[in-house]
Every structure is written in structure tokens, then in C-alpha cells.
N, C-alpha and C positions, 0 to 999 in steps of 0.2 A: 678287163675286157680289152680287147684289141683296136686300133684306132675305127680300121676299116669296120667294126661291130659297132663300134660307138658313132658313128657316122651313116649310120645302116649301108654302105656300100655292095653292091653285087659281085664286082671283080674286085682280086686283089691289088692292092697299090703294086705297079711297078713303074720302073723300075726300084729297089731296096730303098736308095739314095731319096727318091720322091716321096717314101714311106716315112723313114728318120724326117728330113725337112720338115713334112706334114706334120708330125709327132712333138717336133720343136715348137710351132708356130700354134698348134691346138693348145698345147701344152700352155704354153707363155698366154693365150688366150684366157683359159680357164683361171688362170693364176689372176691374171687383171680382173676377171669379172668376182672373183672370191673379196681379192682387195679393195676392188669398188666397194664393195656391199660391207664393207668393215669401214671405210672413208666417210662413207655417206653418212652413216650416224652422226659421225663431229661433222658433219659441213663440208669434208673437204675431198676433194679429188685424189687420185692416183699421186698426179702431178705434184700439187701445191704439196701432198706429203713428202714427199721427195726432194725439194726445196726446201721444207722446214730440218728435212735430214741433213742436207749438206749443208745448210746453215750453221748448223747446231754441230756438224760433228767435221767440216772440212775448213771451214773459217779463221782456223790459227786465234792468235794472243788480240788480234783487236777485233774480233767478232762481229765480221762481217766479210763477203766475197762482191767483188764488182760483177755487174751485170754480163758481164762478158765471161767471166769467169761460170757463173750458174748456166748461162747461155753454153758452154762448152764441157760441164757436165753432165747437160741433162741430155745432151744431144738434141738441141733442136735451134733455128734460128731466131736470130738475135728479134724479127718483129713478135716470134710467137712470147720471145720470152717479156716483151715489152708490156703486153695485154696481159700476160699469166702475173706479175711482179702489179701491174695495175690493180690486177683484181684483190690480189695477198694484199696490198696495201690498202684499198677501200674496204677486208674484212679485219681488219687488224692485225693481221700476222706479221707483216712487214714492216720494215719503215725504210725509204729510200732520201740517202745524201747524196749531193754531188761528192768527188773524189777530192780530196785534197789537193791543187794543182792542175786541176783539169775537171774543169766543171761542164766536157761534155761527158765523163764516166760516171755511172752511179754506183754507189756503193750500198748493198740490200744488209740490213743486218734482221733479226729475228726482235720483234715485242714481246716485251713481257707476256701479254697472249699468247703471240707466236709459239712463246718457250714453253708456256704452259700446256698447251692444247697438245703440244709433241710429246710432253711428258705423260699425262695420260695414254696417248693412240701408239705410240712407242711400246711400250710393253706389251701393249696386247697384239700388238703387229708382228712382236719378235718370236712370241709364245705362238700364235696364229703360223709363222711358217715354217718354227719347229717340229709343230703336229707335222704338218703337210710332209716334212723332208724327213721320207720313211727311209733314205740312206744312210751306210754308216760313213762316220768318219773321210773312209779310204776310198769309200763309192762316190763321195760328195766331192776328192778332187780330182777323181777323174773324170768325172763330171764336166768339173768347172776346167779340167785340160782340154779335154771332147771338143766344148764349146767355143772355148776361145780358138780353138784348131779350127774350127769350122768359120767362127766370124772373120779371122785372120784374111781366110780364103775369101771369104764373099766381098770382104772389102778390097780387095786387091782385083775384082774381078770387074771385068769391063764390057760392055754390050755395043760400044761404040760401031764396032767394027762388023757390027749383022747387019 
């Protein structure tokens, strides 16, 4: 079905460029709300899985990333990531040390929980967006070309000046 059918719209989206965007953002929408509903079973958020990912698969030989570091992962700032790292740690997921030498940095690493709870919702997340990515191969990087063409542009773009 077409967005503007999925949307019950009257007129068609134009211009093209507002139809793609639209298609992007609905898109990326329904994809969150599928993955909520897979999250919520274990307890957990979009977010904190996302966290237990880059814990677990970006942390290098001493297994763990400073707060700063997950804070410029996940894209968001550094107070959102202080109450998200809060919460992972009063559910178990987390454990936060000061840094080695600077005991204003923290260092998040993953608990045995943490490790655990990824390793069950891991597989079925990976199988989960398998189904979904009905592209082959050669469609999925152009895709992922498409996309970064396009974020490239929007980050470089600026409204100061209206």
C-alpha cells in the first residue's frame, strides 16, 4: 500500500522529495513501534537495548565504554544519558565505575544480567529484522547508500538563516 493510502490522505504527497522524507520517518516509526513490542516482554526499552548492544559488541578488550562515549553513540546528550545509565543500573544491567585517573568519567560496563538478558532478546531481534528486510543483498546497500546521502545532507543543513 502506498503511504498517502496508508495514511488515508485525499491529495497526493507533493512535492516527490516530501513523499520519500515522509516514507523515511513513517517508516523508521513503525520499525520503533514493532521493536517496542519485542522490548517490552524482557523489561526493556528501544534505548537500554541499544546500550546493552554497544556494550557488548563496541567496548573493545576491557569491556566497558565511558559515558561519554555511549552518550555519542547513541546520539543523545550527555544529561539524557545520565538518567537512561541510572535506570540500567538500578535494573541490573549496568554497573558504572569511576574512570581510572579521572574520577569525573564513568565507565558503564554490562552485568552478568546485563549479558545475559542480551543474549536471549539478541537473537530474536536479529531474526525479527531479518523477516522485516524483504531486500536482497544489493538492495539493502543501496539502501543504506540512499540513506546516508540523504542524512549527510540534512546534517549539514542549516535554518539559521530563515
Amino acid at each position: 500500500m502506498t503511504l498517502a493510502g496508508e495514511l488515508g490522505l485525499k491529495q497526493p504527497l507533493i512535492p516527490q522529495a516530501r513523499e520519500s522524507i515522509l516514507n523515511i520517518y513513517h517508516t523508521a516509526t513503525a520499525i520503533k513501534k514493532k521493536a517496542d513490542e519485542l522490548f517490552r516482554h524482557f523489561g526493556l526499552s528501544d534505548v537500554q537495548f541499544n546500550v546493552l548492544m554497544l556494550l557488548a559488541h563496541e567496548s573493545g578488550p576491557k569491556g566497558g565504554l565511558s559515558q561519554s562515549q555511549v552518550s555519542d553513540m547513541m546520539l543523545v546528550n550527555r544529561a539524557n544519558i545520565t538518567t537512561l545509565i541510572d535506570r540500567m543500573e538500578k535494573s541490573g544491567l549496568v554497573v558504572r565505575t569511576a574512570a581510572q585517573g579521572d574520577r569525573r568519567s564513568n565507565i558503564i560496563k554490562l552485568t552478568p544480567y546485563g549479558r545475559q538478558l542480551l543474549s536471549e532478546v539478541e537473537p530474536i531481534y536479529i531474526d525479527q529484522i531479518k523477516k522485516a528486510t524483504v531486500l536482497a543483498a544489493q538492495e539493502q546497500k543501496m539502501l543504506i547508500d540512499m540513506l546516508e546521502k540523504i542524512r549527510g545532507k540534512v546534517n549539514a543543513m542549516s535554518f539559521e538563516k530563515l
